[in-house]
C-alpha positions in Angstrom: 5.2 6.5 -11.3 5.2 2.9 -12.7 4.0 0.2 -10.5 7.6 -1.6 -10.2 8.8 1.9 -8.8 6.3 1.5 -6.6 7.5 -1.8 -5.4 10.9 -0.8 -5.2 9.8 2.4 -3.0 8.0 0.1 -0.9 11.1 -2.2 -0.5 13.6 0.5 0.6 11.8 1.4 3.6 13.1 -2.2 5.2 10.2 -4.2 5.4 9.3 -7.2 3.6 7.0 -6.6 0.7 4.5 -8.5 -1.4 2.1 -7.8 -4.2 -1.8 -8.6 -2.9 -0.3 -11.7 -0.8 2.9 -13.5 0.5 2.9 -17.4 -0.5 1.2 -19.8 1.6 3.4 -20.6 4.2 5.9 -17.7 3.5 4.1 -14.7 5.3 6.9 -13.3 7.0 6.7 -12.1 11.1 5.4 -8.7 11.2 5.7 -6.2 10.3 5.3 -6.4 6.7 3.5 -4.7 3.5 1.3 -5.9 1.0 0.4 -3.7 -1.7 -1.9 -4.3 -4.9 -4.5 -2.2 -7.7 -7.7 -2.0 -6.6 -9.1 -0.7 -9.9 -9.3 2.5 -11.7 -10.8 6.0 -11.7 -9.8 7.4 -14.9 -10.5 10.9 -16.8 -12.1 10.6 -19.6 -11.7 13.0 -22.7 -14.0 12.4 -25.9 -15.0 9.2 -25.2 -11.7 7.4 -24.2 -10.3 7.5 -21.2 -7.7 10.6 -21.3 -6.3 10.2 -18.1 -5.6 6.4 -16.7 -6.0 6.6 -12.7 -4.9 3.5 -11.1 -6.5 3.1 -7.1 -3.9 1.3 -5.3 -4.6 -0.1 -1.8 -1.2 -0.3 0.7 -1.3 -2.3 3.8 1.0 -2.0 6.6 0.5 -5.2 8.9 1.6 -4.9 12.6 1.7 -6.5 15.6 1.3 -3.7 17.7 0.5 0.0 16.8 4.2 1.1 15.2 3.9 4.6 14.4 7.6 4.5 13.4 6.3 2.0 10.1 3.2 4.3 9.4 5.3 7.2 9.3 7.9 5.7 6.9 4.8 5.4 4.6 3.2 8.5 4.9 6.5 10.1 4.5 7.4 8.3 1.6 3.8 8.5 0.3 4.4 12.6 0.4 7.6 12.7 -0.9 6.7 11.1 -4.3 3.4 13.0 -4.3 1.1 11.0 -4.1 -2.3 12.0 -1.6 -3.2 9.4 0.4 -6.2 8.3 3.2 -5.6 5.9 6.0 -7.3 3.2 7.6 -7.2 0.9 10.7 -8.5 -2.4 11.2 -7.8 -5.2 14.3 -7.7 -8.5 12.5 -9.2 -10.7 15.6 -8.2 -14.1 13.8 -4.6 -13.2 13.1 -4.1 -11.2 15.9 -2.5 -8.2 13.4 -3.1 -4.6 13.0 -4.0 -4.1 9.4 -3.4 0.2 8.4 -4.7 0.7 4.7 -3.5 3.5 2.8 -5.3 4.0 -0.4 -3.6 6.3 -3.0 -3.6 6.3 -6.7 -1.1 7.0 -9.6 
């Protein structure tokens, strides 16, 4: 999976979406996504890396707890295989519930 397949995945499940930030002044009302690489973890095979592993951080930004908007993640998350962990923050100066999945491809 590329990372614009990513992005497009990310679109179709009706929120608004933005890679590592939304302009200043253009952060849509919750909820919304932000996703973005975080680095890599790559295999490596004779000295080079064989295998490139790309970490890759999504965050869900709420409101409110919205299980609906996790689940449309974690099921989308599944169906293209990727394994993913989960995360949840309360973001006291924004007011917004921040759930991180990190996942690679």
């Amino acid at each position: 999976m590329t990372l614009k397949e990513i992005c497009k995945g990310l679109e179709g499940l009706g929120y608004p979406v933005a890679y590592r930030a939304f302009a200043e002044g253009e952060v849509p009302d919750p909820p919304y996504i932000v996703y973005y690489e975080q680095g890599t973890d790559n295999f490596s095979a004779d000295g080079i890396p064989y295998d490139i592993i790309t970490d890759l951080e999504i965050e869900l930004y709420t409101k409110k707890k919205d299980p609906e908007a996790e689940q449309k993640i974690i099921d989308w998350l599944t169906e293209n295989g990727m394994y993913w962990e989960k995360e949840e923050y309360y973001i006291e100066s924004t007011e917004l519930l921040q759930v991180i999945f990190e996942t690679e491809y």
